[in-house]
N, C-alpha and C positions, 0 to 999 in steps of 0.2 A: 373575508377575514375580519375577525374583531380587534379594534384599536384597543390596546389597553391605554390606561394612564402614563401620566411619567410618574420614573419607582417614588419619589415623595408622596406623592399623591395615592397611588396605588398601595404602599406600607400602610399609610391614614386607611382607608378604606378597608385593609384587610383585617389589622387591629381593631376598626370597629364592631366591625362584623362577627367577629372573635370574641370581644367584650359581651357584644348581645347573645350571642350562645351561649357562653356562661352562667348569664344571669338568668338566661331561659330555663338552663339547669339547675341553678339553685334553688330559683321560684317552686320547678315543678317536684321537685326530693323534697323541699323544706315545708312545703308545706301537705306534705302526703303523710307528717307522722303527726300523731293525734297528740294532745296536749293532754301532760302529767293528769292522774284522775284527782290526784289530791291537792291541787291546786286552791281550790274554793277553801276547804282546809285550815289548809298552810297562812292563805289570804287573813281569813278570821283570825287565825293567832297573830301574826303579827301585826295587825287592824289594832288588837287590845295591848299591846306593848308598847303604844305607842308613847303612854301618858306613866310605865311601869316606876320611871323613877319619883313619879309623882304621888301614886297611890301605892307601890310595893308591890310584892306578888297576891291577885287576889284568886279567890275561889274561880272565877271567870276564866282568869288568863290559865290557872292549872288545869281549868275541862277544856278549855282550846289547845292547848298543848298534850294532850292526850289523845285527841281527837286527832288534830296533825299527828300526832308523830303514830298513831295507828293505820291511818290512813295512807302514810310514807310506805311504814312496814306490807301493808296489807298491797300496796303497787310494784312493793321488788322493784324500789328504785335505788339506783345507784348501789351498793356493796352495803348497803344496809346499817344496822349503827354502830357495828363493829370497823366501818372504814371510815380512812382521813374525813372525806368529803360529807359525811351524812349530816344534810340540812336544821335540822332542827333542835337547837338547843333548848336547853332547861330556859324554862323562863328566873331561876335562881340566876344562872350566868349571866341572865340580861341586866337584872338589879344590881349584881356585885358591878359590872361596865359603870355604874352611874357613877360608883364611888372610885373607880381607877382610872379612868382616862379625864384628860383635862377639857373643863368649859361644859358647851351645855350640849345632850345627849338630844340629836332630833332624828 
């Protein structure tokens, strides 16, 4: 016959156990889905926005944001730019932000 613990100890034990499954499961689903293809993209526009309320919108940041926001469309991510959620604004919205919100834009 196998001794169990006593139940405080045995709860601890069971809950760990439990925890490590979990995470066994998340690890193994999370990292099976591939990462967005327009990320590099995406990356590059917002790399040149950085500095946008310093220099304005230049020729640069408008082929970066063409290039993201083609790249968005061309992956059928998320509900596309007709939904709430579609990532990639105007690089104009990001210039008008310097001038509406207070203090310094980093």
């Amino acid at each position: 016959m196998i001794a169990r613990p006593a139940a405080p100890e045995y709860t601890e034990v069971m809950a760990t156990r439990l925890l490590a499954a979990c995470a066994l499961v998340l690890l193994t689903t999370g990292s099976a889905s591939p990462a967005p293809a327009f990320q590099p993209e995406l990356r590059r526009y917002y790399d040149l926005l950085r500095n946008v309320c310093l220099t304005g919108v230049t020729p640069q940041i408008t082929a970066a944001y063409e290039q993201a926001r083609v790249a968005v469309e061309r992956a059928q991510y998320g509900s596309g730019r007709e939904g709430n959620f579609w990532g990639v604004r105007t690089p104009e919205h990001f210039y008008q932000d310097c001038f509406q919100s207070p203090g310094n834009i980093k």
